[in-house]
N, C-alpha and C positions, 0 to 999 in steps of 0.2 A: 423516461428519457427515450426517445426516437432513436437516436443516434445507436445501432448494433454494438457498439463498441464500449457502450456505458450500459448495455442493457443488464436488470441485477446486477449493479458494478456499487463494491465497497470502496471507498476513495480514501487514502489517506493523505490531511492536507499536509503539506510539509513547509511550503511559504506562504503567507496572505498578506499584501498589502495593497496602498492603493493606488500603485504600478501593475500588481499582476497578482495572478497563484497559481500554485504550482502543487499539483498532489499527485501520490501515487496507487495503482489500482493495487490492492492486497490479496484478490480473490480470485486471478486470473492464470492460475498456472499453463504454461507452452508446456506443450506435449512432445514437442520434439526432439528440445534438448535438457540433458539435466546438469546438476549443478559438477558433480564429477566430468561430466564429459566437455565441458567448457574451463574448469581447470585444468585437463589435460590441454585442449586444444589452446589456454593461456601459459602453457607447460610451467606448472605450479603444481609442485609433488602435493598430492593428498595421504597424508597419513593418518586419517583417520576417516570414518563412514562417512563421506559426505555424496557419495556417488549420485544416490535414489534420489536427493534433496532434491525438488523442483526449481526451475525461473518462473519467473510471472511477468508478462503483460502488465507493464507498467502503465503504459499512459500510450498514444498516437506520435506524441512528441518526442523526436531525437532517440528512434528507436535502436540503436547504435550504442547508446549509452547504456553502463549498467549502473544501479543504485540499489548500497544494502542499507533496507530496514534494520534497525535491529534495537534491542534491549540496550541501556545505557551502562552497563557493567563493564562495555565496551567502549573506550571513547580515544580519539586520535583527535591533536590538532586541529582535520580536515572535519571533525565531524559533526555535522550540525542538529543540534538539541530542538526537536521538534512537539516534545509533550515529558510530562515530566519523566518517565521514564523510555522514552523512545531517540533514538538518531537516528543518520541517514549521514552514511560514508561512502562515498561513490573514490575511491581509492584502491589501483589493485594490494598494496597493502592488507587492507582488511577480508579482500579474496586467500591473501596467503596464511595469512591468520587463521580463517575457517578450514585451511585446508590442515591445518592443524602441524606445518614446519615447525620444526623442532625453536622453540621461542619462548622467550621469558613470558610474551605478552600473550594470553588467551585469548581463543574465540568467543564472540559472544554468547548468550547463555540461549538466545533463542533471535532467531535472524531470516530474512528471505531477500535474495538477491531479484531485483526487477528489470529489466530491459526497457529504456524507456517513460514516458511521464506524463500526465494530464495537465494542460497549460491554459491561461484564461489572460485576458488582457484587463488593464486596469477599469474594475467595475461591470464587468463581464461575470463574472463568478455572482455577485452580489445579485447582477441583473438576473439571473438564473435561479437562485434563491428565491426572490422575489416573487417566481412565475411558478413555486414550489417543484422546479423540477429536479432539486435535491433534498433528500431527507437531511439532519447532521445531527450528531451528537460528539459528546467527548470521546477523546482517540480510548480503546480497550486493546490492552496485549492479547487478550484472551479471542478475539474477532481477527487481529490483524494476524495473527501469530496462527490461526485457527488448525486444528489436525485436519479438519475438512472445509477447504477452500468452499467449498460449493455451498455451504450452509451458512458460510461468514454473511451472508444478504439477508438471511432470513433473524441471523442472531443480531444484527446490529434493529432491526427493525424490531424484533423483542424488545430492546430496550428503551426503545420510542414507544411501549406501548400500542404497535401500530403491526397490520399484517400485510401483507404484499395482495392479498384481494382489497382491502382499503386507499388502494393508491392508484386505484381508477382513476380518469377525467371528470368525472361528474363527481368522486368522492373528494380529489383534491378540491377541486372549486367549490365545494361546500364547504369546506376547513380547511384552513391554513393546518401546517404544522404544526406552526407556535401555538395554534390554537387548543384548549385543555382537552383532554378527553376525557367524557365521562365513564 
């Protein structure tokens, strides 16, 4: 991908249809603020460690908006089920949650708050696909969720069987994706 903003970028898709999609970046933590210091500035008491937690770089789109990933052990009304064990609650609710106020209902069991979204117009995502300038497989907690953001690109491509010196221009145009590897 050309585009600096998607470069070694892990996507997670959260709507696709054939209007639009809509996914979030997993792998892109902002360095400037963290997740306690936007609680406090949301003045939402933190009682529990959430200070160090990183934001991430969600997407280009409506960067204004915040969206939590998280594990499904956690679910509100608002929250919408995007892989069998994954949602996405953009609710400060679920900011109060994590911050762990004193509540019947718990924070999720593992979670990342994103600022922001990656957006495609109807057939727009597909067209891109097509032109292999997205790798995809099934959403992994274990990628999204990663302890090291920065390797989450390398370990989703693990699992494609596939290495980040393999996704040359000249290697894409020889093999599609879909195409087997021997």
């Amino acid at each position: 991908m050309a585009d600096p903003r998607f470069e070694r970028t892990v996507l997670l898709t959260v709507t696709h249809d054939r209007d639009h999609a809509m996914a979030v970046i997993v792998n892109k933590p902002v360095a400037e603020v963290t997740m306690g210091e936007l609680l406090e500035k949301l003045e939402i008491e933190a009682k529990r460690a959430v200070g160090a937690d990183p934001i991430y770089f969600g997407g280009p789109v409506h960067t204004e908006l915040g969206l939590v990933v998280h594990t499904l052990d956690y679910r509100l009304e608002e929250t919408l089920v995007i892989a069998p064990n994954l949602g996405l609650t953009a609710t400060r609710e679920i900011l109060v949650d994590i911050g762990g106020r004193d509540r019947p209902r718990a924070a999720p069991r593992r979670y990342l708050l994103a600022v922001g979204y990656a957006g495609w117009t109807g057939g727009q995502l597909e067209d891109e696909l097509a032109m292999n300038a997205w790798a995809h497989c099934a959403a992994d907690e274990e990628i999204v969720f990663a302890a090291d953001p920065n390797r989450s690109w390398s370990k989703a491509l693990e699992r494609l069987g596939v290495t980040g010196a393999m996704l040359s221009p000249e290697w894409a145009a020889a093999r599609p994706f879909d195409a087997p590897l021997n």
